[in-house]
C-alpha positions as CSV (number, residue, x, y, z in Angstrom):
1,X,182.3,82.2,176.9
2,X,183.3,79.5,174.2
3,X,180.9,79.3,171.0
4,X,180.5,77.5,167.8
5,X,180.3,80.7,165.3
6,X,179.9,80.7,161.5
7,X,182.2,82.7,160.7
8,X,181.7,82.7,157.2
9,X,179.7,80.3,154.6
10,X,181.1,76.9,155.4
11,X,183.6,78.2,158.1
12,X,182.4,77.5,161.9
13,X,185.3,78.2,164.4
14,X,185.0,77.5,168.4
15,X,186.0,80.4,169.6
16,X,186.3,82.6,172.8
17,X,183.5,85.7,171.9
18,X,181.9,87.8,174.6
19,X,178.9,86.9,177.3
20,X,175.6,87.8,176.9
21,X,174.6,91.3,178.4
22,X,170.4,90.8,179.6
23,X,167.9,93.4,179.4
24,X,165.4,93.6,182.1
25,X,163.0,91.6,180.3
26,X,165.3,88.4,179.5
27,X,167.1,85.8,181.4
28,X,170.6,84.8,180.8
29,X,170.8,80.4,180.4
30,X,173.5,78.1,180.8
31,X,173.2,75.9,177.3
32,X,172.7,72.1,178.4
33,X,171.9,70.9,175.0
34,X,171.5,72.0,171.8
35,X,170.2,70.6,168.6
36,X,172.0,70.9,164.9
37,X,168.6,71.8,162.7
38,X,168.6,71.0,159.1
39,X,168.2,74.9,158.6
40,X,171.6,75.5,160.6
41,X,173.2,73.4,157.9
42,X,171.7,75.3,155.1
43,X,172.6,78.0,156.5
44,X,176.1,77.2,157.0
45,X,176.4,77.3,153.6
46,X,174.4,80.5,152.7
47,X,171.9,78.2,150.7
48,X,168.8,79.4,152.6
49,X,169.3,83.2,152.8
50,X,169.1,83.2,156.6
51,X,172.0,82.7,158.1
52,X,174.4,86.2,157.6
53,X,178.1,85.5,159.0
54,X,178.6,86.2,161.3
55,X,176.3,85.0,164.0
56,X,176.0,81.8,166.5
57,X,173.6,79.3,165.1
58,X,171.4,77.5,166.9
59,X,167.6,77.4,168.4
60,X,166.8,74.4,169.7
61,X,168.2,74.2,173.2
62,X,167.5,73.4,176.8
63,X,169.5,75.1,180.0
64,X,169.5,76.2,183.7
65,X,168.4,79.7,184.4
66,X,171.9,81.8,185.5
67,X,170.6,85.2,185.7
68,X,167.0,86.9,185.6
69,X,167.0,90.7,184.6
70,X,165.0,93.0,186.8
71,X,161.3,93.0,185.0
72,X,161.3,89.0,185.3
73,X,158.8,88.0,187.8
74,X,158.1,83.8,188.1
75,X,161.5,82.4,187.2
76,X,164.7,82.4,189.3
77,X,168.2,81.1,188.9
78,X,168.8,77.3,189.0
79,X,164.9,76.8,187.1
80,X,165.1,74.4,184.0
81,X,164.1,75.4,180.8
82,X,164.0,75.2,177.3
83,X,163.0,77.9,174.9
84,X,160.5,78.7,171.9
85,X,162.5,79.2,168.7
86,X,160.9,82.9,167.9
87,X,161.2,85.8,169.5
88,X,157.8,87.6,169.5
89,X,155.9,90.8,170.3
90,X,153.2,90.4,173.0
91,X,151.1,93.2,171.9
92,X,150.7,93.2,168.2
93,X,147.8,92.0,166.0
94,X,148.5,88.8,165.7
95,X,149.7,88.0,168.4
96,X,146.9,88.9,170.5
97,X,144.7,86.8,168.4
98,X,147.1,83.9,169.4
99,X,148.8,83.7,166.4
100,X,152.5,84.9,167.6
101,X,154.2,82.7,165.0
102,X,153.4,85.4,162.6
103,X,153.6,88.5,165.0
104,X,155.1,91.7,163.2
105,X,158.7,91.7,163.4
106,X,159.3,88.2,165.0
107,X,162.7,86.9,164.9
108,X,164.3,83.6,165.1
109,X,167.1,82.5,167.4
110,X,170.5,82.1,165.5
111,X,169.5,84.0,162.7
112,X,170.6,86.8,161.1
113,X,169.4,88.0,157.6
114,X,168.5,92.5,156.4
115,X,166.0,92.6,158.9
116,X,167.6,91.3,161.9
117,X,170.4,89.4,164.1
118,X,170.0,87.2,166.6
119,X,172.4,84.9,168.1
120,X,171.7,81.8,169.1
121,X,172.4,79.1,171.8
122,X,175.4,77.3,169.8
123,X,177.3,78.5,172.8
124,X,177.6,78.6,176.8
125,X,175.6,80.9,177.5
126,X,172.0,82.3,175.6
127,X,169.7,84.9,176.5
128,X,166.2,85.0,175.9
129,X,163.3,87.2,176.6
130,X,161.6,85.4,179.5
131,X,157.5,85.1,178.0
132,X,159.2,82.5,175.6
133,X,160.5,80.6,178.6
134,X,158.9,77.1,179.1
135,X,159.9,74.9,182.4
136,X,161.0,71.5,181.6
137,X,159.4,68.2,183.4
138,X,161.1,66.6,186.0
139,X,161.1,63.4,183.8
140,X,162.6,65.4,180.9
141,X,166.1,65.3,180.0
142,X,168.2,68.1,178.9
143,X,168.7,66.2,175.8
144,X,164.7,65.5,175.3
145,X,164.2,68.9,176.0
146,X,166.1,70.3,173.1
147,X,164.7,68.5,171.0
148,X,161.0,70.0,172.3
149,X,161.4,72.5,169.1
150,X,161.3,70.0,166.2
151,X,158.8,68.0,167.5
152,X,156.4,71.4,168.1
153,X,156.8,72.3,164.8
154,X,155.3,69.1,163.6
155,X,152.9,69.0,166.5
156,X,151.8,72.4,164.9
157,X,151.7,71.2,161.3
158,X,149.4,68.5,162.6
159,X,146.8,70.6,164.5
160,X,146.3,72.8,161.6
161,X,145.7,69.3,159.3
162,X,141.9,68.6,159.5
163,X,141.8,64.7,160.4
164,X,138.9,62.8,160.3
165,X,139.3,59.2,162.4
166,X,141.0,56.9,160.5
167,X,142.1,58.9,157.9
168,X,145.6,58.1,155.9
169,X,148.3,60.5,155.6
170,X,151.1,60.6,153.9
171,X,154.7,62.5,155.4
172,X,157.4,63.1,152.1
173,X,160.7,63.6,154.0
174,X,161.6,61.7,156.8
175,X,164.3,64.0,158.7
176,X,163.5,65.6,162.3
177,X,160.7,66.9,161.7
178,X,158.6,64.6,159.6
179,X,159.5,61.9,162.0
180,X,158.1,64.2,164.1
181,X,154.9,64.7,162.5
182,X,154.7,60.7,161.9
183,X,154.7,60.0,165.8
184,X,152.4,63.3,166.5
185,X,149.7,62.3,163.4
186,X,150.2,58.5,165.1
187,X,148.8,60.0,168.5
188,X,146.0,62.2,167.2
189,X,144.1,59.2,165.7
190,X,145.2,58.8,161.8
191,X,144.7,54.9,160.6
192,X,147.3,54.8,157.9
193,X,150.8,56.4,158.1
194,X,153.1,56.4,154.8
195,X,156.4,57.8,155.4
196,X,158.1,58.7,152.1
197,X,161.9,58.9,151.8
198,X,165.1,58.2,149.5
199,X,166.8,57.1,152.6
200,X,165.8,53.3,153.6
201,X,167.7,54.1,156.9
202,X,165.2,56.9,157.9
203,X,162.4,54.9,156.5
204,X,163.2,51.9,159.1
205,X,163.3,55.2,161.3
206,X,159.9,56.1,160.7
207,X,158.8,52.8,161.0
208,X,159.9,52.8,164.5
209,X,158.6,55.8,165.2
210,X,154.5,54.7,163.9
211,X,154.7,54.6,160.0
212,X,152.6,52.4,159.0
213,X,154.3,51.9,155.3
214,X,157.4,53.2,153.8
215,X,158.4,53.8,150.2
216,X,161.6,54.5,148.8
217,X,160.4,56.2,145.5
218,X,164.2,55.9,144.0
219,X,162.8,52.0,144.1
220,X,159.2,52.1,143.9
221,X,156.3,54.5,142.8
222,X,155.0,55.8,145.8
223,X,151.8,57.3,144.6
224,X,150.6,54.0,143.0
225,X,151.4,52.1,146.4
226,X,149.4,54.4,148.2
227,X,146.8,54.0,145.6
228,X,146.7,50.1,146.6
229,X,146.0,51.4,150.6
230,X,143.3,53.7,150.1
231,X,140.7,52.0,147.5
232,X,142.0,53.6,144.3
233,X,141.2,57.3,146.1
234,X,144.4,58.4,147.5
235,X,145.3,59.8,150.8
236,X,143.1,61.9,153.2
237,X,146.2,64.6,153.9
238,X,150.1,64.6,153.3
239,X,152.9,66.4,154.9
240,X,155.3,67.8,153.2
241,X,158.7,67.7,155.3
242,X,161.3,69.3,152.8
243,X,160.4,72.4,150.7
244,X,161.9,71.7,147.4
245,X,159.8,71.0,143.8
246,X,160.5,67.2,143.6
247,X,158.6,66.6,146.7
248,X,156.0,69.1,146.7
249,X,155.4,67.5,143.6
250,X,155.4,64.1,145.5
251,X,153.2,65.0,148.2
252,X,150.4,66.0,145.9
253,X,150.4,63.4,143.7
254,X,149.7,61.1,146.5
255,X,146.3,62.6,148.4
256,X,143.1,62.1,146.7
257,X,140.8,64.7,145.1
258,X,139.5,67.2,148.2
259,X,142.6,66.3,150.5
260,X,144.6,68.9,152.1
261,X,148.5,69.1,151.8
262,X,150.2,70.8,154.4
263,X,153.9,72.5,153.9
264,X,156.2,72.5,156.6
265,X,159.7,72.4,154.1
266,X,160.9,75.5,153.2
267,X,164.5,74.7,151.9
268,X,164.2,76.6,148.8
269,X,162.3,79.8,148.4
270,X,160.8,79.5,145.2
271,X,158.8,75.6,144.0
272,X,157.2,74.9,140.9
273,X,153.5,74.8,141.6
274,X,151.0,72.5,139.1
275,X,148.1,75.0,139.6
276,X,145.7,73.3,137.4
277,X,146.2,70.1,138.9
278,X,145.6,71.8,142.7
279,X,142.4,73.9,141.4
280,X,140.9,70.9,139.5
281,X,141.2,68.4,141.9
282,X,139.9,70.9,144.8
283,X,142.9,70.8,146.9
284,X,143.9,72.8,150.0
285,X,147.3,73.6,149.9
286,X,148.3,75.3,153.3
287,X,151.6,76.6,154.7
288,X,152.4,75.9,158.7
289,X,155.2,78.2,160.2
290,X,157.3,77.4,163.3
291,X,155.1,76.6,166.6
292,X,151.9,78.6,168.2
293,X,151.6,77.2,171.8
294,X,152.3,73.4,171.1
295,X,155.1,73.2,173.8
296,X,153.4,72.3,177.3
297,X,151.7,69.9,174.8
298,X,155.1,68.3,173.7
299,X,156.8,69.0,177.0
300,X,153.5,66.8,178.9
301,X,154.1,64.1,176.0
302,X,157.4,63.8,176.4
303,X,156.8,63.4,180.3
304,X,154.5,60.5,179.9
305,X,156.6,59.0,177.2
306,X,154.5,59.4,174.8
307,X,157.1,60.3,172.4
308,X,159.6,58.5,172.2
309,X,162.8,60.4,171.0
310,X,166.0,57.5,171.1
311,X,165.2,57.0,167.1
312,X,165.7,60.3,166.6
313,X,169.1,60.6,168.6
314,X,172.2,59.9,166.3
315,X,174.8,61.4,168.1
316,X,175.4,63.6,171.7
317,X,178.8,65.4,171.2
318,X,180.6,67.8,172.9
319,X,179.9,71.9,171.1
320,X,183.7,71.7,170.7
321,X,183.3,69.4,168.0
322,X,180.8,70.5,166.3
323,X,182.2,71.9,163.0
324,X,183.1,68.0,162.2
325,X,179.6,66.8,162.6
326,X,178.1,69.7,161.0
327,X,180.2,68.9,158.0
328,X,179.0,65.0,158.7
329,X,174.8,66.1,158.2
330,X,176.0,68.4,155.4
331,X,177.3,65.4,153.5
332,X,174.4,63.7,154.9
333,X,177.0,61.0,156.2
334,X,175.4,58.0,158.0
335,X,171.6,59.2,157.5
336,X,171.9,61.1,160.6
337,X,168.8,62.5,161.9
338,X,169.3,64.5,165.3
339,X,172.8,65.5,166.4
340,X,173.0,66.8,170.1
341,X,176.0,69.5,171.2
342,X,176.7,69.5,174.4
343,X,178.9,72.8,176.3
344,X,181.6,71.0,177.8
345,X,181.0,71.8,181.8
């Protein structure tokens, strides 16, 4: 089969490589569509420590069933489906508790690091294990359907935000997934939405999407804006999208004393954290990995167009081409947001 592999940091080659060989508990897909994730880029370069040349990126896809191995039961060939991003135990402590997002041992599609190596669905062909299988909605696209990843992990950060009606929340980083979390928070009942970005282009994105206000703090001063909204308090809860110290730094400076600030970034492993600030103003800092069960949820949204992905969408090219856009999102060219890659048929 033809795949998109990383060679090396900052060297992706389409290139013939072998098929995928199933075990009895997996099913072999056909790749429809694939998502480029802002953590394939960084790993591209070697920046995030989680992406080992080499390996085939790539964990946000969508496919036709080709093969089931012989322990499948409730999925044959020709099914639709897309795929969680982690590869989990169904028997270990956590995961029987129903949190599998942090199972012992879980692994993550298109990544390879010391523990593990996975490859991904940048590629024709992907095999996954089948109880991470989800089927895809008639009214679902292929292209909708790969996106079904991004949007669960901010569907996830959102349902572990308390929200009280009304409330106002604040998103720093305005890329996949905090658009994300904008039009999720938007559904589940939050008043005020203030999307928070140096890109005006991704903040007219966010607008779109049900961001109620948008600040550009390379123009403005976010915090004291948000200020104005909320009766000199601050906001109820903020998102924070990126995972680096400037905007960690951001999103707390902008929720009032009490508030909860969720963190859904991890670009960088290590953040300066102002503990006296956090302790003295009482404020629950929480982290929010991956997904746990938010797909029928996104999958049934999507169906009743509830979310609306076309802002999202910059480009749908064919995989063949894909070293040239991922160099495009890694020079951050046009404020792209989603791009699609497509196996040629």
């Amino acid at each position: 089969m033809k795949a998109l592999v990383l060679e090396e940091y900052n060297k992706l080659t389409y290139k013939d490589v072998p098929d995928p060989t199933i075990n009895d508990n997996e099913v072999l897909i056909k790749v429809k569509a694939v998502g480029i994730c802002g953590s394939d880029v960084h790993g591209m370069d070697g920046s995030s420590g989680r992406r080992e040349p080499p390996v085939i990126m790539g964990h946000e896809a969508s496919g036709i069933i080709e093969e089931t191995g012989s322990a499948v039961s409730g999925w044959k060939k020709g099914d639709r489906v897309t795929f969680d991003s982690t590869v989990y135990k169904l028997d270990d402590w956590y995961s029987r508790r129903g949190y599998y997002n942090l199972s012992d041992g879980r692994m993550v599609l298109g990544v390879s690091c010391e523990d593990y190596r996975l490859d991904g669905a940048f590629a024709e062909y992907v095999k996954v294990p089948a109880h991470i299988l989800h089927k895809i909605p008639e009214e679902v696209s292929f292209t909708e359907a790969a996106m079904v990843e991004p949007l669960a992990v901010g569907a996830h950060a959102v349902e572990l935000t308390p929200v009280n009606l009304n409330d106002t929340a604040v998103v720093v980083g305005t890329g996949m997934i905090g658009l994300s979390i904008i039009q999720i928070a938007k559904e589940r009942g939050f008043g005020q939405i203030v999307a928070i970005d140096l890109s005006d282009k991704k903040l007219e994105t966010a607008k779109q999407v049900g961001a109620t206000h948008a600040f550009n703090p390379g123009k403005s001063k976010p915090d004291q804006e948000i200020l104005k909204l909320t009766d000199n308090r601050g906001a109820d809860v903020a998102f924070e999208a990126v995972g680096i110290s400037d905007t960690l730094e951001q999103a707390l400076n902008t929720v009032r004393r009490g508030a909860t600030v969720t963190l859904v970034g991890n670009v960088t492993p290590v953040t300066n954290f102002p503990m006296q600030f956090v302790v003295t103003r009482q404020i629950r800092v929480q982290g929010s990995c991956a997904i746990c069960g938010e797909y029928p949820a996104v999958l049934d949204m999507l169906s009743r167009k509830q979310i609306n992905i076309d802002p999202f969408l910059s480009a749908e090219v064919p995989l063949s081409e894909g070293s040239r856009w991922f160099q495009k999102l890694y020079n951050n060219e046009e404020d792209l947001v989603k791009v699609i890659l497509k196996p040629e048929e």
